[in-house]
MIBA-98889 format. One record per residue: residue in three letters; residue number from 1; x, y, z of N, C-alpha, C, O in turn. Coordinates in steps of 0.2 Angstrom, whole numbers, plus 5000, padded with zeros to 4 digits. Layout:
<rs>
    aa     i    n.X    n.Y    n.Z   ca.X   ca.Y   ca.Z    c.X    c.Y    c.Z    o.X    o.Y    o.Z
   ALA   NUM      X      Y      Z      X      Y      Z      X      Y      Z      X      Y      Z
...
</rs>
This chain:
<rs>
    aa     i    n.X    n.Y    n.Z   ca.X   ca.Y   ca.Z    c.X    c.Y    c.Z    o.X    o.Y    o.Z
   UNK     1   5004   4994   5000   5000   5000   5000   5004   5006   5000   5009   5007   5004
   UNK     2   5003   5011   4995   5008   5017   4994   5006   5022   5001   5000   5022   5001
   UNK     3   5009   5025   5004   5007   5028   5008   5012   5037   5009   5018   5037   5006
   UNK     4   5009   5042   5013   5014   5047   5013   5019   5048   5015   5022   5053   5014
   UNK     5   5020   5040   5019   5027   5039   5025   5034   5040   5016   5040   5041   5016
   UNK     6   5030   5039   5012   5037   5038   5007   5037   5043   5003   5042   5042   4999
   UNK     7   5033   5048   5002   5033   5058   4999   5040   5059   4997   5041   5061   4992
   UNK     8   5046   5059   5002   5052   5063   5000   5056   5054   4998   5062   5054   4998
   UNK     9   5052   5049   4997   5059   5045   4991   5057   5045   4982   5052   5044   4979
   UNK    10   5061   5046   4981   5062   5045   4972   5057   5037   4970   5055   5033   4975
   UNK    11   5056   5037   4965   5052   5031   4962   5057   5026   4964   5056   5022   4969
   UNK    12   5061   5026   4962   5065   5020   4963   5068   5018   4967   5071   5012   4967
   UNK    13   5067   5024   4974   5068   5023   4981   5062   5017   4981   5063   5011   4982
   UNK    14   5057   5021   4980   5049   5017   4981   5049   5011   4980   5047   5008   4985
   UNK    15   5053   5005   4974   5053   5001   4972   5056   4998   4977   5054   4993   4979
   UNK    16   5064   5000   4978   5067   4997   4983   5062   4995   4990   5060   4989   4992
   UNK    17   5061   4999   4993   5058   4999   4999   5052   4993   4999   5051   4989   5003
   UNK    18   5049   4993   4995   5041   4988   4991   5047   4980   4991   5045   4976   4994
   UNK    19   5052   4980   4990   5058   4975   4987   5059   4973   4994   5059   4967   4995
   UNK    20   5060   4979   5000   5062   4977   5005   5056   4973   5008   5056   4967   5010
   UNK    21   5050   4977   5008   5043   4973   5010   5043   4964   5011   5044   4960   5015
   UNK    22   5043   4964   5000   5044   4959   5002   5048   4955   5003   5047   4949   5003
   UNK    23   5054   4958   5004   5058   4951   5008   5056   4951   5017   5056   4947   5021
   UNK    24   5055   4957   5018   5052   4955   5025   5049   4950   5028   5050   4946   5033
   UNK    25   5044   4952   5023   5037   4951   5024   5038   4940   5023   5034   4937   5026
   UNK    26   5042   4937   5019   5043   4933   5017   5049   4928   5021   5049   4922   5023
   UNK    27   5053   4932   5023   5059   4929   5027   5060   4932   5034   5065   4930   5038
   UNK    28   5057   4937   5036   5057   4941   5043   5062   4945   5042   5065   4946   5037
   UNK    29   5063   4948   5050   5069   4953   5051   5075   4952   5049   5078   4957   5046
   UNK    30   5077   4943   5050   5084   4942   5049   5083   4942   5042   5086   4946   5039
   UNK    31   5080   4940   5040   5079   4939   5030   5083   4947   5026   5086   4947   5021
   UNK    32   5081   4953   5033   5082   4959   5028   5090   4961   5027   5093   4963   5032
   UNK    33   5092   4960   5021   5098   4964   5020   5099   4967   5013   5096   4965   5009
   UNK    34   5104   4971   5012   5105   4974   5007   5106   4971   5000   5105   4973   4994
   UNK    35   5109   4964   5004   5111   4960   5000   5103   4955   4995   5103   4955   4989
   UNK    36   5100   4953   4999   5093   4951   4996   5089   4956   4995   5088   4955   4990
   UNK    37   5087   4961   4996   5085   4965   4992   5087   4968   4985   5083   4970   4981
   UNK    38   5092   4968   4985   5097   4968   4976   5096   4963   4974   5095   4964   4968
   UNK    39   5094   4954   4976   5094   4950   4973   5087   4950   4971   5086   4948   4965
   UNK    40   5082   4952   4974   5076   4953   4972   5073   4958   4967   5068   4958   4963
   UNK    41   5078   4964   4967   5077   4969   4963   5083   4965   4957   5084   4969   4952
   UNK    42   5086   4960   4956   5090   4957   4950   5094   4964   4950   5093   4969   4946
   UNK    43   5099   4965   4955   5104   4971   4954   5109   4970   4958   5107   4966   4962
   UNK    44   5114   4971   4959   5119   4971   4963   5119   4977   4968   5118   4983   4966
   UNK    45   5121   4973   4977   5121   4977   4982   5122   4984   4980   5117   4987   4978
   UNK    46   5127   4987   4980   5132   4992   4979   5125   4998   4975   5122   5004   4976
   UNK    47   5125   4995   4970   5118   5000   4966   5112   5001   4970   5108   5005   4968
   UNK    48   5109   4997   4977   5105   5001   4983   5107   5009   4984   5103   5014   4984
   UNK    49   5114   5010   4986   5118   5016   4988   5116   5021   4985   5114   5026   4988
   UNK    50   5115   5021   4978   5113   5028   4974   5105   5031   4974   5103   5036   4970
   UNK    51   5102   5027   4980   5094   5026   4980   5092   5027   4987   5088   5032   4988
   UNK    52   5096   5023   4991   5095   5026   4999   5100   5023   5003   5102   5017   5003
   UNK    53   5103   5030   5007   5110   5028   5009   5111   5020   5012   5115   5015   5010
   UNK    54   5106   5020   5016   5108   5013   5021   5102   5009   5023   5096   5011   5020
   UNK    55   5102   5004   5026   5098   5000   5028   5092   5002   5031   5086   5002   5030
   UNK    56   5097   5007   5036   5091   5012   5045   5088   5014   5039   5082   5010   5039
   UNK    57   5088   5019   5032   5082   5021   5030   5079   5017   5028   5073   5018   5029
   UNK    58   5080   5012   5025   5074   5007   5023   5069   5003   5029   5063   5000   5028
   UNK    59   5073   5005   5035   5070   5001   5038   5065   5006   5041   5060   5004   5044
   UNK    60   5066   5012   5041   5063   5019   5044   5056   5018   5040   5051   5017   5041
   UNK    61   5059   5019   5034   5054   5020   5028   5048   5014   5030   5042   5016   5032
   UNK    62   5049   5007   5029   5046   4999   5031   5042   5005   5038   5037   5007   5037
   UNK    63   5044   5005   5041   5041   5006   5046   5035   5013   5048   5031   5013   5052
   UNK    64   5036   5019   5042   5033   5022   5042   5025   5022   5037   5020   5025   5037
   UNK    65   5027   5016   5032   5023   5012   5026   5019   5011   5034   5014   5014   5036
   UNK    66   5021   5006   5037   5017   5001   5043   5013   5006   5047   5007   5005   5048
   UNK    67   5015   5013   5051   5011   5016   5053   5005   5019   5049   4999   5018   5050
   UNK    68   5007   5021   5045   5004   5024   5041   4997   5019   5037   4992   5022   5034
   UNK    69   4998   5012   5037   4993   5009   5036   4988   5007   5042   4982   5007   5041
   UNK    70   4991   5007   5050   4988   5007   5054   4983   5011   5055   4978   5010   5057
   UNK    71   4985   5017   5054   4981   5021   5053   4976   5023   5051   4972   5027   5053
   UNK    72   4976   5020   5045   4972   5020   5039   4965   5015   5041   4959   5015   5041
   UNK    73   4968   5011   5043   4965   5004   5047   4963   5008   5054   4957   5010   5052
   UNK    74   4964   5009   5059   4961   5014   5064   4956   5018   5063   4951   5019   5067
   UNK    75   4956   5020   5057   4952   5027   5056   4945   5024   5054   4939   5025   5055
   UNK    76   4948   5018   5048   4942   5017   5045   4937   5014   5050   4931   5015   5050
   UNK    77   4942   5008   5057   4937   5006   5063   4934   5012   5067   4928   5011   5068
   UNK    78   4936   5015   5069   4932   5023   5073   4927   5024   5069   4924   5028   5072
   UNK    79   4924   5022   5062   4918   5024   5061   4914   5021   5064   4908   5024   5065
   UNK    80   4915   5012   5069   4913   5009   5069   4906   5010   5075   4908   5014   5078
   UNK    81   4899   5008   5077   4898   5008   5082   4900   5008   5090   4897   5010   5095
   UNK    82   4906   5003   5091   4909   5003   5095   4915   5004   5093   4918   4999   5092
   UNK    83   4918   5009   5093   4925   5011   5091   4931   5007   5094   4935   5004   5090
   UNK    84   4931   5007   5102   4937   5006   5103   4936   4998   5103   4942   4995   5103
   UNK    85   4930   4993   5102   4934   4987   5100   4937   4983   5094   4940   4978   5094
   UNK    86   4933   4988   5089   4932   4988   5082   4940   4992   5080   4944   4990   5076
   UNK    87   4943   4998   5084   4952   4998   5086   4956   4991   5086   4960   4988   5083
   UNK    88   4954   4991   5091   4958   4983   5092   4955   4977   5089   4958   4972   5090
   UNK    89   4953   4977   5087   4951   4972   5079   4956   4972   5072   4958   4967   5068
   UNK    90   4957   4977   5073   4962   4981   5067   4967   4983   5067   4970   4985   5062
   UNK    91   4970   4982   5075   4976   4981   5078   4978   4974   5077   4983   4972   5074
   UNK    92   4974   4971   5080   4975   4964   5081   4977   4960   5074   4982   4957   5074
   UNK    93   4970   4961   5068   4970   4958   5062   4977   4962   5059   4981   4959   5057
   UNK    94   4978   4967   5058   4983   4971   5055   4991   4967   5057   4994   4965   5052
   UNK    95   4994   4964   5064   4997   4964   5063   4998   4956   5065   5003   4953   5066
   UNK    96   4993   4954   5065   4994   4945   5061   4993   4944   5053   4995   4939   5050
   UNK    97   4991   4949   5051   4992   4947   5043   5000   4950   5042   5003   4950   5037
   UNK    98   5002   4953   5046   5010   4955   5044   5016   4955   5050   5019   4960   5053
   UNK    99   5016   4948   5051   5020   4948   5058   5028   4950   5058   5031   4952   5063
   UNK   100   5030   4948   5053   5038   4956   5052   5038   4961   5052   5042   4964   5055
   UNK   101   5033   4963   5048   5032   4970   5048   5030   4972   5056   5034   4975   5060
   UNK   102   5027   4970   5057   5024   4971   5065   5029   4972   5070   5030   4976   5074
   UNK   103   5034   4966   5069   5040   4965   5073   5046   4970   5073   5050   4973   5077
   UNK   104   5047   4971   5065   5051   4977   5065   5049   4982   5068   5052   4985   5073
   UNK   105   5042   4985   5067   5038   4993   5070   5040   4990   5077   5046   4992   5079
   UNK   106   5038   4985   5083   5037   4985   5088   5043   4982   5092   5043   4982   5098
   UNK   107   5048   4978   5088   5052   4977   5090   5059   4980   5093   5063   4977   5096
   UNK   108   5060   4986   5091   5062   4993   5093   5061   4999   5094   5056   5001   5092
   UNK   109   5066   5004   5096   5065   5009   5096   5062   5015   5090   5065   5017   5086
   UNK   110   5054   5017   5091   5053   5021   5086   5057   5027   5084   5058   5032   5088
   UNK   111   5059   5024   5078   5063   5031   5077   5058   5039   5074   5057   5041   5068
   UNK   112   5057   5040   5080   5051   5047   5080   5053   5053   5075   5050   5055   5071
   UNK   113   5061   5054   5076   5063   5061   5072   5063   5059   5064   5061   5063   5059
   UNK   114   5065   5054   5064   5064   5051   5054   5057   5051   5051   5055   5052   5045
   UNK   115   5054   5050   5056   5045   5048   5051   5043   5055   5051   5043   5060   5054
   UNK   116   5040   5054   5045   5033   5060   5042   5032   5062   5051   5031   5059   5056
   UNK   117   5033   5070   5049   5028   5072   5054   5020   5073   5055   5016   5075   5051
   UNK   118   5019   5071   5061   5012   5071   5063   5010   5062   5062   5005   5060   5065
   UNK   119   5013   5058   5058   5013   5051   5057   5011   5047   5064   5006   5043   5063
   UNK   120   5013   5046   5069   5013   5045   5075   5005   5045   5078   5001   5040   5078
   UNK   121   5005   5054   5080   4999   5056   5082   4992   5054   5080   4986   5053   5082
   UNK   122   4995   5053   5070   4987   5052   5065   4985   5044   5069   4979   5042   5069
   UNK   123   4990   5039   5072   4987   5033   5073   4983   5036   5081   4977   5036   5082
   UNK   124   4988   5037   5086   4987   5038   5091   4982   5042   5094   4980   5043   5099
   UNK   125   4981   5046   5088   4974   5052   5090   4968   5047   5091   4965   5047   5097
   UNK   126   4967   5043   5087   4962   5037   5086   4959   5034   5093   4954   5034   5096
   UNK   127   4965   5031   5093   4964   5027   5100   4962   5030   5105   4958   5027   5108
   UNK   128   4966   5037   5107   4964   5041   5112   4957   5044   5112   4954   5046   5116
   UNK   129   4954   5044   5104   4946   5045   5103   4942   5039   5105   4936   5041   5107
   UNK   130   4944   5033   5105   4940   5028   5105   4943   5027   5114   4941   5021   5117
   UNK   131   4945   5029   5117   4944   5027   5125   4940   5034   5128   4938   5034   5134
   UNK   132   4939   5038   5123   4935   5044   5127   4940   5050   5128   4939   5054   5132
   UNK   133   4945   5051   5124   4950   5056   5127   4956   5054   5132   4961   5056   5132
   UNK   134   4953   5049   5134   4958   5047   5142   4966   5045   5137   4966   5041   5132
   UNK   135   4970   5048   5138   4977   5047   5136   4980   5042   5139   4984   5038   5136
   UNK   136   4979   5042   5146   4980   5037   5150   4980   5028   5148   4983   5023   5148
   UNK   137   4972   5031   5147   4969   5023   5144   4970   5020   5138   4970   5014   5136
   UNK   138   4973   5028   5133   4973   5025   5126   4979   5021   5127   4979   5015   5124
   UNK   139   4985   5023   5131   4991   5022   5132   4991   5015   5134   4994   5010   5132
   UNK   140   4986   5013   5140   4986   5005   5144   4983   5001   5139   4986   4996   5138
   UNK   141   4977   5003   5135   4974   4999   5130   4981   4997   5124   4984   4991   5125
   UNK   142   4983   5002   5119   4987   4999   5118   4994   4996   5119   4996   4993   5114
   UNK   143   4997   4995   5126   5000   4990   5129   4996   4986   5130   4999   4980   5129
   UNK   144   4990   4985   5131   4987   4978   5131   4987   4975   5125   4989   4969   5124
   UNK   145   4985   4978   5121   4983   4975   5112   4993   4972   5111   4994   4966   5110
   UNK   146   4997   4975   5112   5003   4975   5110   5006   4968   5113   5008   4964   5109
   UNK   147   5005   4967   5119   5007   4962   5123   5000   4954   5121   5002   4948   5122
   UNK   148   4994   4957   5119   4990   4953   5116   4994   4949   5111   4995   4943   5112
   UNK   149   4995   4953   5106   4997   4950   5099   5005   4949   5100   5006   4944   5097
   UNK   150   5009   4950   5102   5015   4948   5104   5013   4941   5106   5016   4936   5104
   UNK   151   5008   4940   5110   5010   4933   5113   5006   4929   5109   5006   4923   5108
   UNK   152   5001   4932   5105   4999   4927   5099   5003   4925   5094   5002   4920   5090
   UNK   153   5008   4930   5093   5012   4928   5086   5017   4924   5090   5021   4920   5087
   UNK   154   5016   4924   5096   5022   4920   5099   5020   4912   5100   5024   4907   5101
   UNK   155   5015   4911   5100   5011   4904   5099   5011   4902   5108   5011   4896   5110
   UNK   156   5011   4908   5111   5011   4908   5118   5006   4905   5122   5007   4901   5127
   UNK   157   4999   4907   5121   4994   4904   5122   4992   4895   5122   4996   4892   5118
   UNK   158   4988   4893   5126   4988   4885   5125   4983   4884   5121   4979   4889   5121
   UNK   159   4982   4878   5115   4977   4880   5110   4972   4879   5110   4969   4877   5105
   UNK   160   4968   4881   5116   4961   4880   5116   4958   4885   5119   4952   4886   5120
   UNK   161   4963   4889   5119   4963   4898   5123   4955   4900   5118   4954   4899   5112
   UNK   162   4951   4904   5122   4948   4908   5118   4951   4915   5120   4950   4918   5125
   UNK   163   4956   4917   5112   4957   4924   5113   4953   4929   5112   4954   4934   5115
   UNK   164   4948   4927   5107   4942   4933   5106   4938   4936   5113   4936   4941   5115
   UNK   165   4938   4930   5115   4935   4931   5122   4941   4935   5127   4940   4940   5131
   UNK   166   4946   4934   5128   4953   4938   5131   4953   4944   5128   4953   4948   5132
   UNK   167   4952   4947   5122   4954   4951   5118   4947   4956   5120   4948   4962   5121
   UNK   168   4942   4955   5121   4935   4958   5124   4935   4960   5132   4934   4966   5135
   UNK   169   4937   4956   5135   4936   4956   5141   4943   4961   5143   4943   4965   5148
   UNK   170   4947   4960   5138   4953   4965   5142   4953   4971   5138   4956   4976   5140
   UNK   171   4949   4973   5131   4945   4979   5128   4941   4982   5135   4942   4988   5137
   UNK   172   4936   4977   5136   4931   4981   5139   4935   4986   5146   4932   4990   5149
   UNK   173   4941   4984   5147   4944   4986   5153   4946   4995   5154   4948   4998   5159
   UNK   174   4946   4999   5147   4947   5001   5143   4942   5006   5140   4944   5011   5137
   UNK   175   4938   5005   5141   4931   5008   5140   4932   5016   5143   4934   5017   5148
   UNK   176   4929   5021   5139   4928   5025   5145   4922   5023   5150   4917   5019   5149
   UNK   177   4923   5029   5156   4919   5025   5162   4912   5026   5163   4909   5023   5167
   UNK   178   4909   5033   5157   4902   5030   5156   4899   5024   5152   4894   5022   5152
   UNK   179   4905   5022   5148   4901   5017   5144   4902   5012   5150   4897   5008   5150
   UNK   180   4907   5011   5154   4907   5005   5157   4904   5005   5162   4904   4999   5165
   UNK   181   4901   5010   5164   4894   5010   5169   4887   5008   5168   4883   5005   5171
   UNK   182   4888   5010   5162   4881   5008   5157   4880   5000   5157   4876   4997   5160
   UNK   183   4887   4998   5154   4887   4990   5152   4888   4988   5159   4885   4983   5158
   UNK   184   4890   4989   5165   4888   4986   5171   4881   4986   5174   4878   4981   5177
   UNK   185   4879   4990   5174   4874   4993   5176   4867   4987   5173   4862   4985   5177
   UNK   186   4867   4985   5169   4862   4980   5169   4862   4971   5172   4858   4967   5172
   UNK   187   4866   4972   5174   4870   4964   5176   4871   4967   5185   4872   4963   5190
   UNK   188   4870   4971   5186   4869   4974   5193   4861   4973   5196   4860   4972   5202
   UNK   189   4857   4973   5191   4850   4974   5192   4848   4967   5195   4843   4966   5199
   UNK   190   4851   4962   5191   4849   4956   5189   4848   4952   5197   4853   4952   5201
   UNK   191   4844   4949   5199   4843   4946   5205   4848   4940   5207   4847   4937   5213
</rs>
């Protein structure tokens, strides 16, 4: 997916980067190097350099495609009736359909000063609308959702786990507190 994370590279940066995707995406982190991305683009290492200095950019780039899609994916669940579980839906399906990708974005340190500005906040605004504002909780939701899908990708869970059920119950924790007075509130009445 072309995204704005990539405005200031050349076409042929473009291509490289799409080249890197797919060896990521295909062989993981360890998969990415200079050297298989030339074999996939049928070119020799050394002709990367004239396109984008180093790796860190490729990897900056890989990483700003990835926010930039989550957000896209964010924005479009916030239309949902229930925003914030329909967030975390699209959190979750986002980065099991792309679990390199995902590991690269969250396996290290974001490098904040390299990505498009405003890039960050366009995903992060989302979440903090779908917990009601609370920065707090957008903040805890999303370490939940992170540590969710890390241990799903990690095959962590035992296989009879119902996650959809884990993934609701630790959403609804999450909620702003009139909704979750609401949804308590009828289970209070009950005899």
């Amino acid at each position: 997916m072309a995204s704005s994370a990539a405005d200031g590279l050349t076409p042929r940066a473009r291509e490289i980067v799409a080249a890197a995707r797919a060896v990521l995406e295909e062989g993981g982190p360890e998969a990415l190097s200079m050297r298989a991305i030339a074999e996939r683009l049928g070119i020799r290492a050394p002709s990367l350099y004239k396109h984008v200095p180093d790796k860190e950019t490729l990897e900056v780039a890989l990483v700003a495609d990835a926010l930039a899609e989550v957000a896209v994916a964010f924005e479009a669940a916030a239309e949902a009736d229930d925003p914030l579980s329909a967030v975390a839906a699209a959190y979750r399906a986002w980065a099991l359909a792309h679990p390199p990708l995902y590991r690269l974005m969250m396996d290290r340190p974001l490098p904040r000063e390299r990505l498009p500005a405003g890039l960050e906040d366009r995903a992060g605004s989302v979440v903090v609308r779908a917990t009601g504002g609370d920065v707090d909780a957008a903040r805890a939701a999303f370490a939940f959702a992170h540590g969710m899908v890390t241990l799903e990708l990690n095959d962590r869970f035992p296989p009879r786990a119902d996650l959809d059920a884990a993934w609701k119950r630790g959403i609804d924790a999450f909620r702003p507190s009139r909704s979750r007075s609401r949804a308590a509130a009828p289970s209070q009445r009950r005899p």
